[in-house]
ZAKOLDREN-341609 format. One line per 2 residues: number of its first residue (from 1); their letters; for each residue x, y, z of N, C-alpha, C. Coordinates in nm, 3 decimals, decimal comma. Layout:
ZAKOLDREN-341609
NUM> a> X Y Z X Y Z X Y Z; ... $
//
This chain:
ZAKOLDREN-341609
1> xx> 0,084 -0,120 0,000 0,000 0,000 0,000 0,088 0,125 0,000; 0,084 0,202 -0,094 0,094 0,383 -0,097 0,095 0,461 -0,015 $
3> xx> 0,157 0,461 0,066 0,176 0,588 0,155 0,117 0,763 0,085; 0,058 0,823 0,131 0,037 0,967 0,070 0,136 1,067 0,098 $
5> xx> 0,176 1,088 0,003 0,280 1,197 0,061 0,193 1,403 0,074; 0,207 1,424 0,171 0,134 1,577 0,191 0,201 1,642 0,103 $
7> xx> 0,101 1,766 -0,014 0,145 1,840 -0,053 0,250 1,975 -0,015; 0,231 1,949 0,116 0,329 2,053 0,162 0,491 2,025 0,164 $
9> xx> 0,461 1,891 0,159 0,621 1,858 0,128 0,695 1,843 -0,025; 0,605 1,862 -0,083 0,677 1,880 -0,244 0,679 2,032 -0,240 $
11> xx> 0,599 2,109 -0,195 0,708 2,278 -0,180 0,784 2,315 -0,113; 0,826 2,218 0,010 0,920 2,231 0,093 1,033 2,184 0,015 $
13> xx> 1,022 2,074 -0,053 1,127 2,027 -0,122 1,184 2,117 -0,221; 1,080 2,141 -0,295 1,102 2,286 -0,370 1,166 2,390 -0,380 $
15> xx> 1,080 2,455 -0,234 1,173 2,562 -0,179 1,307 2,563 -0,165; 1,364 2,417 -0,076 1,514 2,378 -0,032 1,555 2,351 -0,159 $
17> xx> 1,543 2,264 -0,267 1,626 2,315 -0,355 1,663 2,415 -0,446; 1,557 2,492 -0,448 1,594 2,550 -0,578 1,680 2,703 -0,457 $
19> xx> 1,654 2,700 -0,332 1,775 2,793 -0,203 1,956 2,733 -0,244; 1,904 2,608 -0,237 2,047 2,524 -0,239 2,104 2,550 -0,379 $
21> xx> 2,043 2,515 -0,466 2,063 2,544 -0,630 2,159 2,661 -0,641; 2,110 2,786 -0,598 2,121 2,900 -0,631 2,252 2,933 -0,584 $
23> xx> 2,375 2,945 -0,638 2,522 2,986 -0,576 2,552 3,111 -0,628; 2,601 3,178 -0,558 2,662 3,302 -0,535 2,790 3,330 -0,497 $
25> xx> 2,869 3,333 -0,556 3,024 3,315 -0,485 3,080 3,472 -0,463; 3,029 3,557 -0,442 2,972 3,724 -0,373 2,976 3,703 -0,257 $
27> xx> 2,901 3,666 -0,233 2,770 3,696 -0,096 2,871 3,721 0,024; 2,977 3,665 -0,018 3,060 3,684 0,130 3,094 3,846 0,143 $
29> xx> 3,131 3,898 0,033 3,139 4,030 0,055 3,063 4,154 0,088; 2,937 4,099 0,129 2,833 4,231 0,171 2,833 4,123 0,333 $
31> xx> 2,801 4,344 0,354 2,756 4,269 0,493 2,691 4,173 0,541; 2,693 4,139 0,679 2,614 4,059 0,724 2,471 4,053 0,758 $
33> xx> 2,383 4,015 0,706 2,234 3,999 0,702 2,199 4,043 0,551; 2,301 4,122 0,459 2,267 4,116 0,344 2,123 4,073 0,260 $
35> xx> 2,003 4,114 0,219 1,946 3,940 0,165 1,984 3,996 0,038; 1,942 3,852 -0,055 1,972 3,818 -0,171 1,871 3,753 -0,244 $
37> xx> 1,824 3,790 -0,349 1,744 3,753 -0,448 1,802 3,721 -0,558; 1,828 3,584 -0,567 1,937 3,580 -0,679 1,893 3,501 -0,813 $
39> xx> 1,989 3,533 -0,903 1,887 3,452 -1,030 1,728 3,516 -1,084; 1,748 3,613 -1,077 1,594 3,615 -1,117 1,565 3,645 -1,284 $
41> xx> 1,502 3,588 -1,331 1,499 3,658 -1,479 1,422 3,725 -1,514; 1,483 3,812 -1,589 1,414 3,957 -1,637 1,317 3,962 -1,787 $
43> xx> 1,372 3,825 -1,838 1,281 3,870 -1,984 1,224 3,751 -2,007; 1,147 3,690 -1,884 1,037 3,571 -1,910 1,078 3,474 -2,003 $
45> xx> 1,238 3,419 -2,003 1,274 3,354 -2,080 1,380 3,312 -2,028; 1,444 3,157 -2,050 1,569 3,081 -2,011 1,693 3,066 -2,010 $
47> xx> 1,741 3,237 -2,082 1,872 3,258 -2,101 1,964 3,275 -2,001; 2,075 3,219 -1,936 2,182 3,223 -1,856 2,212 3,411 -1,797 $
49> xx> 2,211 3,422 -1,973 2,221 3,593 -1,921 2,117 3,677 -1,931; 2,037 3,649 -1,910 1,910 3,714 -1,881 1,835 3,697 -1,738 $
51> xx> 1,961 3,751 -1,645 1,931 3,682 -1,524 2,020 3,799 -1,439; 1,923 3,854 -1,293 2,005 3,915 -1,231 1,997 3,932 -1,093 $
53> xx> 2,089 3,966 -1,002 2,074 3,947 -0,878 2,014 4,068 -0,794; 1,959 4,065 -0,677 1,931 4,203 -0,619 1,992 4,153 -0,462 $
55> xx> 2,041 4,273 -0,431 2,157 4,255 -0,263 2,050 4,379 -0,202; 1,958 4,320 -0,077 1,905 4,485 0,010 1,996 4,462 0,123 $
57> xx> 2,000 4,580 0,175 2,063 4,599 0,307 1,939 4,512 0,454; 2,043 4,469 0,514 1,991 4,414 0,632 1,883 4,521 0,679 $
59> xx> 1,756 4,436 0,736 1,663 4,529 0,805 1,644 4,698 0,744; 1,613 4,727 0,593 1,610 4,808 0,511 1,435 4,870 0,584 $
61> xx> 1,466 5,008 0,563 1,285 5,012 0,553 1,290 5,144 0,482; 1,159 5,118 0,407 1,131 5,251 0,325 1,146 5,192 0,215 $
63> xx> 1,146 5,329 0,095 1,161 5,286 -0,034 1,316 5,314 -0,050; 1,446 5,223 -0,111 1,536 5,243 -0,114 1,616 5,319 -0,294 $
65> xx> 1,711 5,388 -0,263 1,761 5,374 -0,377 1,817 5,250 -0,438; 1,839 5,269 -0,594 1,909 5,179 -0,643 2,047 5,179 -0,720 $
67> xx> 2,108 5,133 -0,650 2,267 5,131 -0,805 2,231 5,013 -0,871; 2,250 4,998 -1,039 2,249 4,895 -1,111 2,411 4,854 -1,136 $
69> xx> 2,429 4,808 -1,105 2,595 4,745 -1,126 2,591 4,644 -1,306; 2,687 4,718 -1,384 2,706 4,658 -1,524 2,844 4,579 -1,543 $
71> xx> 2,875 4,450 -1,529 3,034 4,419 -1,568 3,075 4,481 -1,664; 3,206 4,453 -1,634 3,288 4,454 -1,780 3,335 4,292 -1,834 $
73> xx> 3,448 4,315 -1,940 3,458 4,173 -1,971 3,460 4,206 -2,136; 3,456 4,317 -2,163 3,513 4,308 -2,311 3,389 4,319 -2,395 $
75> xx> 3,265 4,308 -2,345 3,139 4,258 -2,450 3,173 4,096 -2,472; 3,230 4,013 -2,389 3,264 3,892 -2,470 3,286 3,793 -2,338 $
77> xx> 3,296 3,868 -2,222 3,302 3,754 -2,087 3,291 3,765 -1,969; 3,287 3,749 -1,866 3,245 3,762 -1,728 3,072 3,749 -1,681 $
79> xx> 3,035 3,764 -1,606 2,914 3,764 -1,523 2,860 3,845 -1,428; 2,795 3,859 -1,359 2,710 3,982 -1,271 2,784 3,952 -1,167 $
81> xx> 2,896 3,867 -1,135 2,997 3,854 -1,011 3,102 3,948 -1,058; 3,135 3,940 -1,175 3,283 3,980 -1,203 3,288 4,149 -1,167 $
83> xx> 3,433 4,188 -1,156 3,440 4,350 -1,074 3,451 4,323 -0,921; 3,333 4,272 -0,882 3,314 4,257 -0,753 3,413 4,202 -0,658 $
85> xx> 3,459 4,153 -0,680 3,597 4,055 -0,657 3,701 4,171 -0,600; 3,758 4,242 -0,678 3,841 4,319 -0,647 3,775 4,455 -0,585 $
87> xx> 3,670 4,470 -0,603 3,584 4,643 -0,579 3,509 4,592 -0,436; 3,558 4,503 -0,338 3,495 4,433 -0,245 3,441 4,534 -0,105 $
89> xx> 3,501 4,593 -0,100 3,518 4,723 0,034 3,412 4,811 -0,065; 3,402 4,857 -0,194 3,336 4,949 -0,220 3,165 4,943 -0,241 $
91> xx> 3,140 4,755 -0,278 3,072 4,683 -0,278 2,975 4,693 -0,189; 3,074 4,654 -0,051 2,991 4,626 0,075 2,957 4,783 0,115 $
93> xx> 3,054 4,911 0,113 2,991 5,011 0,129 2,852 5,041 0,075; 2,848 5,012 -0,027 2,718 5,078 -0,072 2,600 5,027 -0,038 $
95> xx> 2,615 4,894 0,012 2,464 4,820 0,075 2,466 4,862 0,210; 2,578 4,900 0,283 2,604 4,933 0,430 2,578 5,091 0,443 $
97> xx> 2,573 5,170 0,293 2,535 5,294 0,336 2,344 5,304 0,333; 2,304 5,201 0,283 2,141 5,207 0,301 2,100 5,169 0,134 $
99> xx> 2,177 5,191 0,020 2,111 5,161 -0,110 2,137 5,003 -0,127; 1,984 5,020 -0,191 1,987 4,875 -0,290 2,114 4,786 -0,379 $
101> xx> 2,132 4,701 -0,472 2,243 4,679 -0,531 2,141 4,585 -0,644; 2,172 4,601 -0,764 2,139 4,499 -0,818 2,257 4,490 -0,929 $
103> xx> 2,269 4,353 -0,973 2,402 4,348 -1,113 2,308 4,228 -1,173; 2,340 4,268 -1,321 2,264 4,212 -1,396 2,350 4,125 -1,504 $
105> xx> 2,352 4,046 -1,609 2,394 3,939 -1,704 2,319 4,062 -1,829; 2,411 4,006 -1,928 2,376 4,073 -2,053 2,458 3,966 -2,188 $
107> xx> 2,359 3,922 -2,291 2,402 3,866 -2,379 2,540 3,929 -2,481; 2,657 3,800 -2,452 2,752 3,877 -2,508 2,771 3,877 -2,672 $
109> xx> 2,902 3,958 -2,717 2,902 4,008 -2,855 2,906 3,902 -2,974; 2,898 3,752 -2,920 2,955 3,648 -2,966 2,818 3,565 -2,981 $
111> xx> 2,723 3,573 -2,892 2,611 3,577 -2,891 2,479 3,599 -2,971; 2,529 3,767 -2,965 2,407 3,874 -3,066 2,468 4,006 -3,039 $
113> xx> 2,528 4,041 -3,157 2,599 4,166 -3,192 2,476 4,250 -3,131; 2,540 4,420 -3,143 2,510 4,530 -3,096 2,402 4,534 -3,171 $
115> xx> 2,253 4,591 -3,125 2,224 4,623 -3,015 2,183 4,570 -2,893; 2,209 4,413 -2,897 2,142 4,336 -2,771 2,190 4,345 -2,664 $
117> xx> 2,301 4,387 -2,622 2,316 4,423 -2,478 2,279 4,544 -2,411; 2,278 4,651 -2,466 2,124 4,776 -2,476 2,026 4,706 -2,439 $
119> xx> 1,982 4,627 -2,512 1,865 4,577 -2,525 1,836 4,533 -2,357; 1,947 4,423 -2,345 1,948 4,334 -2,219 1,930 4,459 -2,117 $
121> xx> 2,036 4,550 -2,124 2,022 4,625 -1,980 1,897 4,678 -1,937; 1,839 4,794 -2,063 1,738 4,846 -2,036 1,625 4,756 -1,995 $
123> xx> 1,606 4,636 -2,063 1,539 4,546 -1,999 1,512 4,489 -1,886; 1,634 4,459 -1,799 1,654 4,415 -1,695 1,601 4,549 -1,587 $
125> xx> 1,690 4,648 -1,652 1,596 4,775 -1,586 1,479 4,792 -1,554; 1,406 4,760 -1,676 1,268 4,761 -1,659 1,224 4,673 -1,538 $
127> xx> 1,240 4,558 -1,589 1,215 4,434 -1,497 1,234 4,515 -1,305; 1,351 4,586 -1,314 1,343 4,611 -1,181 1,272 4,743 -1,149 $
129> xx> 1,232 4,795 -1,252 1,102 4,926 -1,228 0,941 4,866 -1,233; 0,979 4,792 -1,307 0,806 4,704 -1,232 0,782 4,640 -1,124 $
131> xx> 0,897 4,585 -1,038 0,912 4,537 -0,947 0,979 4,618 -0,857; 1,016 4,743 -0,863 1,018 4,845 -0,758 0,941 4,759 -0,602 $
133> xx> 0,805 4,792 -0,590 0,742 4,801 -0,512 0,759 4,631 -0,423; 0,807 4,540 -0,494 0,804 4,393 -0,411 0,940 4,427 -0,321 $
135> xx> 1,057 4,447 -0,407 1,185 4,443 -0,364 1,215 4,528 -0,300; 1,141 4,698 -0,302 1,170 4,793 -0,188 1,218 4,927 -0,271 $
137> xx> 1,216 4,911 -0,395 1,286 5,038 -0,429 1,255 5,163 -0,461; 1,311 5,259 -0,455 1,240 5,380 -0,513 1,268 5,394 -0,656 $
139> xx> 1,169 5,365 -0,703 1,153 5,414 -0,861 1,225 5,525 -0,935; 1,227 5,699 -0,817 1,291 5,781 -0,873 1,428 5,813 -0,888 $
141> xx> 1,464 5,736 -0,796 1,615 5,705 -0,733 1,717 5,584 -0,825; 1,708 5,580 -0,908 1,813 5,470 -0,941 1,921 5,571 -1,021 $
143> xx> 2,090 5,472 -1,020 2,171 5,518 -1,023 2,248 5,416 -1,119; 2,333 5,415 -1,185 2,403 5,314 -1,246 2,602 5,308 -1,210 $
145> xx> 2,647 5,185 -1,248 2,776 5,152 -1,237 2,807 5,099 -1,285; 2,923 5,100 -1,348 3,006 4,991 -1,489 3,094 5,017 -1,478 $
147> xx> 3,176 4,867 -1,532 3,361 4,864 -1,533 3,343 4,826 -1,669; 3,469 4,906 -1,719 3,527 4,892 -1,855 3,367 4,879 -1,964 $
149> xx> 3,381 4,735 -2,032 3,233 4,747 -2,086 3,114 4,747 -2,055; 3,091 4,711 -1,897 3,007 4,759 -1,821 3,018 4,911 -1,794 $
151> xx> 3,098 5,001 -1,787 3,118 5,127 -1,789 3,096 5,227 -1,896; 3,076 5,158 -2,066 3,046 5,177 -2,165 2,875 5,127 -2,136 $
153> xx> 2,822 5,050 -2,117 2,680 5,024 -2,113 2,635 5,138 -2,022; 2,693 5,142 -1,890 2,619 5,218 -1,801 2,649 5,318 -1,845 $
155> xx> 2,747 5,450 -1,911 2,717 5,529 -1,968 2,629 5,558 -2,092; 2,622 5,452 -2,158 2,490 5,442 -2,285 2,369 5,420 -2,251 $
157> xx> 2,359 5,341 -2,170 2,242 5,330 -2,095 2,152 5,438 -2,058; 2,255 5,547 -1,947 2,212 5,620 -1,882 2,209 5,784 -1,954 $
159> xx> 2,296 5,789 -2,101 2,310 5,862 -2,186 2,142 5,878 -2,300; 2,168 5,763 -2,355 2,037 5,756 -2,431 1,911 5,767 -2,391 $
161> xx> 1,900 5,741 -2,287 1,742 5,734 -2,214 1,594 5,833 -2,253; 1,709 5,949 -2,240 1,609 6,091 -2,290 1,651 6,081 -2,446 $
163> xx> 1,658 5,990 -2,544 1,681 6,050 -2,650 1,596 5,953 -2,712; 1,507 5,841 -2,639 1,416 5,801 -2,661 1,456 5,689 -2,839 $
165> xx> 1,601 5,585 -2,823 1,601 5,530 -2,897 1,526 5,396 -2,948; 1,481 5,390 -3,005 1,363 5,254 -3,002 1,402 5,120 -2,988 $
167> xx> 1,551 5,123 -3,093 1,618 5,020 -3,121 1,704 4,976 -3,033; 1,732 5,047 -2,876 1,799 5,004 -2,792 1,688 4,935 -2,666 $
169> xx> 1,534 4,892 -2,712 1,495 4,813 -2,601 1,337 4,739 -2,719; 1,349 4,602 -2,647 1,316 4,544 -2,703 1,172 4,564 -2,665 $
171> xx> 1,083 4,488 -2,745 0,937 4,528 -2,766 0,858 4,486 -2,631; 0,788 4,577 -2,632 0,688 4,611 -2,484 0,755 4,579 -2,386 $
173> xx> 0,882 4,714 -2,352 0,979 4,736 -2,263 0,899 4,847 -2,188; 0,858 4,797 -2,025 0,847 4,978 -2,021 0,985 5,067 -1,997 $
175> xx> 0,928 5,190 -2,056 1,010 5,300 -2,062 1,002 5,428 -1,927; 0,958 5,385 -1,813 0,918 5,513 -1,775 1,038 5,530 -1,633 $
177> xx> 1,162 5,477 -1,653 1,245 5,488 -1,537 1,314 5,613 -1,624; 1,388 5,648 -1,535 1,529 5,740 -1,558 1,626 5,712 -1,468 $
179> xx> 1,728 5,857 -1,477 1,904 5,777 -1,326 1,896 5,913 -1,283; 1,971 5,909 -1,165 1,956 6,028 -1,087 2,141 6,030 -1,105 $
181> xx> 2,204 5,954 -1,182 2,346 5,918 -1,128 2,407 5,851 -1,232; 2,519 5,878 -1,303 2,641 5,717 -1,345 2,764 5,728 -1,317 $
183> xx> 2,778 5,605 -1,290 2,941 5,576 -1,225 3,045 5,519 -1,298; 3,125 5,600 -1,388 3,169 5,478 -1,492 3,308 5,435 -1,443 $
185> xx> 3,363 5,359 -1,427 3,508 5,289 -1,474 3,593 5,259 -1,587; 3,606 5,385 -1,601 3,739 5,331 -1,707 3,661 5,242 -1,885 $
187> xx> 3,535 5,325 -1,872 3,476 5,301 -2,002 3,478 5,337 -2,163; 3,434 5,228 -2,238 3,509 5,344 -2,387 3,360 5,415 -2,384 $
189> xx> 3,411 5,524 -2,472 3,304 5,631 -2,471 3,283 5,645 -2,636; 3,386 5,620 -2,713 3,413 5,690 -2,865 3,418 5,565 -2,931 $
191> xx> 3,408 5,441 -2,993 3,469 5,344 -3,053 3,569 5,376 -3,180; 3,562 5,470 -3,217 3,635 5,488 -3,330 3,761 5,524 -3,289 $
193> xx> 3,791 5,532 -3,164 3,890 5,638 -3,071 3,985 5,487 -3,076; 3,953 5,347 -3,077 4,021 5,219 -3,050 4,114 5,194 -3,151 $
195> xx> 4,260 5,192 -3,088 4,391 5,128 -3,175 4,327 4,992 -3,272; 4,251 4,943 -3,236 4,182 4,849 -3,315 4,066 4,829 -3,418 $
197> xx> 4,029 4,976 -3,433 3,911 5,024 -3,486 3,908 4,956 -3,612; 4,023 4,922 -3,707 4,021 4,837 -3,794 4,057 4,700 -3,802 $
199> xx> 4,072 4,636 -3,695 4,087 4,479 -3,641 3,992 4,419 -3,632; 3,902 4,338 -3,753 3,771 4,292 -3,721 3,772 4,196 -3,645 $
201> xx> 3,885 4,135 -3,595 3,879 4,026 -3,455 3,910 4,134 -3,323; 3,889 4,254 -3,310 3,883 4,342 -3,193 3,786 4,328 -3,098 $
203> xx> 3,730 4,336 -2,997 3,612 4,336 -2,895 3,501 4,436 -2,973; 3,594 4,568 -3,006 3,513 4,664 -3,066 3,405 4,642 -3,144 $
205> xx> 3,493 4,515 -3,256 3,435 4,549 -3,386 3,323 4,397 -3,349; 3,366 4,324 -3,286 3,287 4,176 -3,235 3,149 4,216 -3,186 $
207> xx> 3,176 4,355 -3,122 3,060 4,439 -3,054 2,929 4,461 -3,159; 2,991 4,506 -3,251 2,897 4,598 -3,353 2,890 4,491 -3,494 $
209> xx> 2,956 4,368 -3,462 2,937 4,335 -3,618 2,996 4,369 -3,741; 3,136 4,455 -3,697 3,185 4,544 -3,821 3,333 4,607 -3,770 $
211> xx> 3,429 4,654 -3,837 3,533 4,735 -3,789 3,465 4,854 -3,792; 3,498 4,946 -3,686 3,443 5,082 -3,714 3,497 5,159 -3,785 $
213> xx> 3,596 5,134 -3,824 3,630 5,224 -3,956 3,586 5,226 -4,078; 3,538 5,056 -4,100 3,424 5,059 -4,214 3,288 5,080 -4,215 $
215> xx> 3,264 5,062 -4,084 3,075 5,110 -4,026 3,074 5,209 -3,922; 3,100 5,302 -3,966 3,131 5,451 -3,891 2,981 5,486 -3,779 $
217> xx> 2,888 5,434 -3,931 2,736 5,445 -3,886 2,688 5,387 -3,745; 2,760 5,261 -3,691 2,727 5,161 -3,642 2,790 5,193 -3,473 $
219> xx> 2,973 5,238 -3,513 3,071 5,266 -3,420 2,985 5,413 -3,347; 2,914 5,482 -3,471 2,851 5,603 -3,403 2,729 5,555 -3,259 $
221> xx> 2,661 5,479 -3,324 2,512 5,394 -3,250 2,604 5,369 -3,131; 2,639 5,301 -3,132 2,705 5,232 -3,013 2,803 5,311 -2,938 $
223> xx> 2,818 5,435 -2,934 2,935 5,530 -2,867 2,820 5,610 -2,787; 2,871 5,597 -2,634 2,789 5,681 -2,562 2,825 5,821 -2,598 $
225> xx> 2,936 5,901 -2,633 2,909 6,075 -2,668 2,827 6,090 -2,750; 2,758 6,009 -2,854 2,653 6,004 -2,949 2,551 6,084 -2,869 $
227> xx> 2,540 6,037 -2,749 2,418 6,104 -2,732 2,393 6,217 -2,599; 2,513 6,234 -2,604 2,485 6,358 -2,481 2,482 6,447 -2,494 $
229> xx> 2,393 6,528 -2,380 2,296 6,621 -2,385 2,267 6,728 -2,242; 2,221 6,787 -2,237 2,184 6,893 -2,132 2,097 6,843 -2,049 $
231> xx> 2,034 6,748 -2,078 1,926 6,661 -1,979 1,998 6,582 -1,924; 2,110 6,516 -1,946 2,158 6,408 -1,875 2,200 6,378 -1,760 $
233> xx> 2,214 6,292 -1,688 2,232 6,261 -1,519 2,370 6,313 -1,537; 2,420 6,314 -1,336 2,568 6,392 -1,371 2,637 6,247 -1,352 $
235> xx> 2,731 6,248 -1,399 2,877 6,140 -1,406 3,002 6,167 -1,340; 3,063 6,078 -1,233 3,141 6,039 -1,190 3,281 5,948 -1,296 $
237> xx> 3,329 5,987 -1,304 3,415 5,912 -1,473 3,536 5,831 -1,350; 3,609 5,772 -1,316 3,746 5,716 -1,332 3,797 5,640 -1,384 $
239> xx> 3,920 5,647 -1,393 3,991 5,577 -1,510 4,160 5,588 -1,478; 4,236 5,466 -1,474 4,368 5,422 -1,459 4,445 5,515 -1,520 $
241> xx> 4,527 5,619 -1,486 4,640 5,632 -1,574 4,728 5,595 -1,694; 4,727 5,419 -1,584 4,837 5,320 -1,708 4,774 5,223 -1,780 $
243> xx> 4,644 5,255 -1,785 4,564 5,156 -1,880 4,591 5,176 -2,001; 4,637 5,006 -2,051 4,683 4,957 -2,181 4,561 4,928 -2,249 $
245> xx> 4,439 4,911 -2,203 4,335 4,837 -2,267 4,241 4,967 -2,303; 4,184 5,064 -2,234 4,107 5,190 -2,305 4,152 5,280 -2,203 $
247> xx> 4,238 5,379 -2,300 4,280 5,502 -2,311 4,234 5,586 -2,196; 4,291 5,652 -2,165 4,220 5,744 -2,088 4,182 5,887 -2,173 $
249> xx> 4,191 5,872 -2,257 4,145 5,984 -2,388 3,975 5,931 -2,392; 3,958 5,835 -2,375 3,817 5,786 -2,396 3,714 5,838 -2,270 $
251> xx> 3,772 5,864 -2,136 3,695 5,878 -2,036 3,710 6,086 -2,034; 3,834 6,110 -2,113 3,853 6,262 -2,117 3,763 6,297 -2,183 $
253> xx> 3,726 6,258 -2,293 3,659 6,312 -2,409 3,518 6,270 -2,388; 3,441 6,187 -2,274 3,364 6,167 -2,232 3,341 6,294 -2,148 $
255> xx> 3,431 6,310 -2,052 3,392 6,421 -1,963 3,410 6,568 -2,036; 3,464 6,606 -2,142 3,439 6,715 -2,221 3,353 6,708 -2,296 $
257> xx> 3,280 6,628 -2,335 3,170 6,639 -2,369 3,038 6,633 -2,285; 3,053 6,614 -2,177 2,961 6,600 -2,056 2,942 6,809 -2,040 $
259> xx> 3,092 6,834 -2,023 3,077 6,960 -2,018 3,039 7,070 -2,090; 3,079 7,067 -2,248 3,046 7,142 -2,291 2,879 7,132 -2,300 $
261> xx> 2,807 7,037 -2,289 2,693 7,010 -2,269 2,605 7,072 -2,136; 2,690 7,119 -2,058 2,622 7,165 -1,954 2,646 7,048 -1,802 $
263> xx> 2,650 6,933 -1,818 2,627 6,828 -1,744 2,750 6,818 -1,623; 2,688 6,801 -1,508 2,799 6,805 -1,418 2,849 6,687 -1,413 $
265> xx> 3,003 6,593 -1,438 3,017 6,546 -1,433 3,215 6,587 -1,336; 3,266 6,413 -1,288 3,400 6,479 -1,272 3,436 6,358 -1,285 $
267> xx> 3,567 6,386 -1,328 3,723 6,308 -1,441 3,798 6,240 -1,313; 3,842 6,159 -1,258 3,962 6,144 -1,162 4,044 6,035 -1,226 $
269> xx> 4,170 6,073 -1,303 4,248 5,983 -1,344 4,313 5,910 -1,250; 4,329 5,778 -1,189 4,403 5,717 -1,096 4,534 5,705 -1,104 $
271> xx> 4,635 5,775 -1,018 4,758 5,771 -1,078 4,843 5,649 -1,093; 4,886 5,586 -1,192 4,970 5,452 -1,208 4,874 5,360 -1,183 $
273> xx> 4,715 5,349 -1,188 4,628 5,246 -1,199 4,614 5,182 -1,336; 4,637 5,009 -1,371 4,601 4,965 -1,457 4,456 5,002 -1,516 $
275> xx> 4,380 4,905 -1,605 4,270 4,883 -1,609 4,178 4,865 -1,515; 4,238 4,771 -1,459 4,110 4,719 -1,350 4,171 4,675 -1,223 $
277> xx> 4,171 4,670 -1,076 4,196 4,590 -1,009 4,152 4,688 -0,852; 4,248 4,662 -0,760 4,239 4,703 -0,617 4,250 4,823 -0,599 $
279> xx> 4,320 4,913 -0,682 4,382 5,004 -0,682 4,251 5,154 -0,721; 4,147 5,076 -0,758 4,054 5,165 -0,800 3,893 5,127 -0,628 $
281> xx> 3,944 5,055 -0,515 3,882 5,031 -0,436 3,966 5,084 -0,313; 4,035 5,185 -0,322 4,121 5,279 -0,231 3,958 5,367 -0,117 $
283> xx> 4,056 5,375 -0,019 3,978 5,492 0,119 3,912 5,613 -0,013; 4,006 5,654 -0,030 3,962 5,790 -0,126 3,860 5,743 -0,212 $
285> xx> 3,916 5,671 -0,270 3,802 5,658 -0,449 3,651 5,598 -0,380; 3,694 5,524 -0,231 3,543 5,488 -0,239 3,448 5,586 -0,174 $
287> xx> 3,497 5,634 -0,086 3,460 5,812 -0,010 3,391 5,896 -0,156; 3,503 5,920 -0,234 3,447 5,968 -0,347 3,322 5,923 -0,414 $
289> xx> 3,315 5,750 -0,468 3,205 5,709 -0,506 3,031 5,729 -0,387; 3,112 5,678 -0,308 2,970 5,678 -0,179 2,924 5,862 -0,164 $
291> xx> 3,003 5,892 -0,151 2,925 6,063 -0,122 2,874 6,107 -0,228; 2,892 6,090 -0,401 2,876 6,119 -0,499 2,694 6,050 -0,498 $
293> xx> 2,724 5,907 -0,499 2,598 5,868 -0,513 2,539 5,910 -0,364; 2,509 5,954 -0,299 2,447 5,976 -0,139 2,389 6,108 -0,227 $
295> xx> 2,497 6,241 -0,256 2,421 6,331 -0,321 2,346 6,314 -0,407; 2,391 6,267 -0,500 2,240 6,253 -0,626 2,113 6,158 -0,592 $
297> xx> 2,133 6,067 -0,495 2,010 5,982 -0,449 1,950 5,984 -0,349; 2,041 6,123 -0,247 1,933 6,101 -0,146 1,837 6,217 -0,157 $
//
């Protein structure tokens, strides 16, 4: 004879695995009581990178701001962990100063050329402006952050918004967020500006489908100075000195164009900082980042 098994224990089972399932190799770096909503997908569909995490601060109340955290990785590798690793102190500051955190996955260049990672972010965006109200956030308050090509998204991202491009979000996206804030790292801003601009095995050109020297049209679409403007959020820019990988002409010419535009933004070249590493998670630079975003979000 059949034993009955109670329905409550196939959602218990449920529950425990799909808790257990879910790894995070982060989590150690935010504070303690942190929670975590991890894995969630944003575009009602089964893609690996169409998937993103949200970090609230322990015992949060109210409606919180948000930073969206963008990797880098070239357009071609890493995950909604990567950065984090080394940016660990600056990380945990920002959930310990009271804001939200979310980092998101975006389909890479190898994947589905430019425009789908536009596509992905604003999306995922969305996803977390409809869901404002479950997770805690304030709608008017969000802020963005990116390293290297995450630093190129989150400035395009947060560039284009008011310029109302169609082709950078996919169909029945809502549109009704904006940023109070962007934080870039050491992002390209210009593509045509790349020693590689004619290397069609470049990240650049892997990006867009094309060398930009032969699709000028394309290198234009995809360059956040394309679209800045007098409406735009203010920007925080840094960027390595001794970076071999994007110029620091790319984050200059970002912030002169921020300016002649009107837009408050500020430049801090890191002195003798590579591309990427520890050296950009200093007392100073994170003082700098945390008070920057505190002003524009609180």
């Amino acid at each position: 004879m059949k034993k009955k098994v109670h329905p409550l224990f196939f959602l218990l089972f449920i529950t425990v695995t799909s808790v257990f399932s879910q790894t995070n190799r982060v989590m150690t770096i935010f504070p303690q009581g942190t929670i975590l909503h991890g894995n969630l997908p944003y575009n009602n569909d089964t893609l690996q990178k169409h998937l993103l995490d949200i970090y609230l601060p322990a015992n949060a109340k109210g409606k919180l701001p948000l930073v969206i955290f963008i990797h880098g990785g070239g357009w071609l590798s890493n995950d909604k962990y990567a950065d984090m690793g080394y940016m660990q102190k600056t990380v945990a500051e920002i959930v310990s100063s009271g804001f939200a955190l979310a980092s998101i996955d975006y389909r890479f260049a190898t994947q589905a050329v430019f425009p789908a990672q536009i596509q992905d972010c604003n999306r995922a965006i969305s996803f977390l402006y409809d869901n404002a109200d479950q997770y805690g956030f304030d709608k008017k308050r969000f802020a963005l952050m990116g390293f290297s090509a995450g630093g190129h998204l989150a400035s395009l991202v947060g560039l284009s918004k008011n310029n109302k491009v169609e082709k950078f979000f996919m169909p029945n996206t809502n549109k009704s967020f904006s940023f109070k804030a962007v934080v870039d790292f050491y992002g390209p801003a210009e593509l045509i500006l790349f020693p590689g601009a004619d290397d069609e095995k470049s990240p650049e050109s892997l990006l867009i489908g094309a060398t930009p020297l032969a699709r000028p049209d394309l290198a234009k679409a995809a360059s956040p100075v394309t679209y800045v403007d007098k409406n735009d959020p203010p920007f925080l820019i840094i960027h390595g000195e001794k970076d071999e990988l994007v110029s620091t002409k790319q984050s200059r010419l970002l912030s002169a164009w921020l300016s002649v535009a009107g837009v408050p933004n500020e430049l801090i070249i890191v002195k003798d900082a590579p591309h990427f590493g520890v050296m950009f998670d200093t007392d100073e630079l994170r003082n700098k980042v945390i008070s920057f975003l505190k002003k524009q979000l609180n």
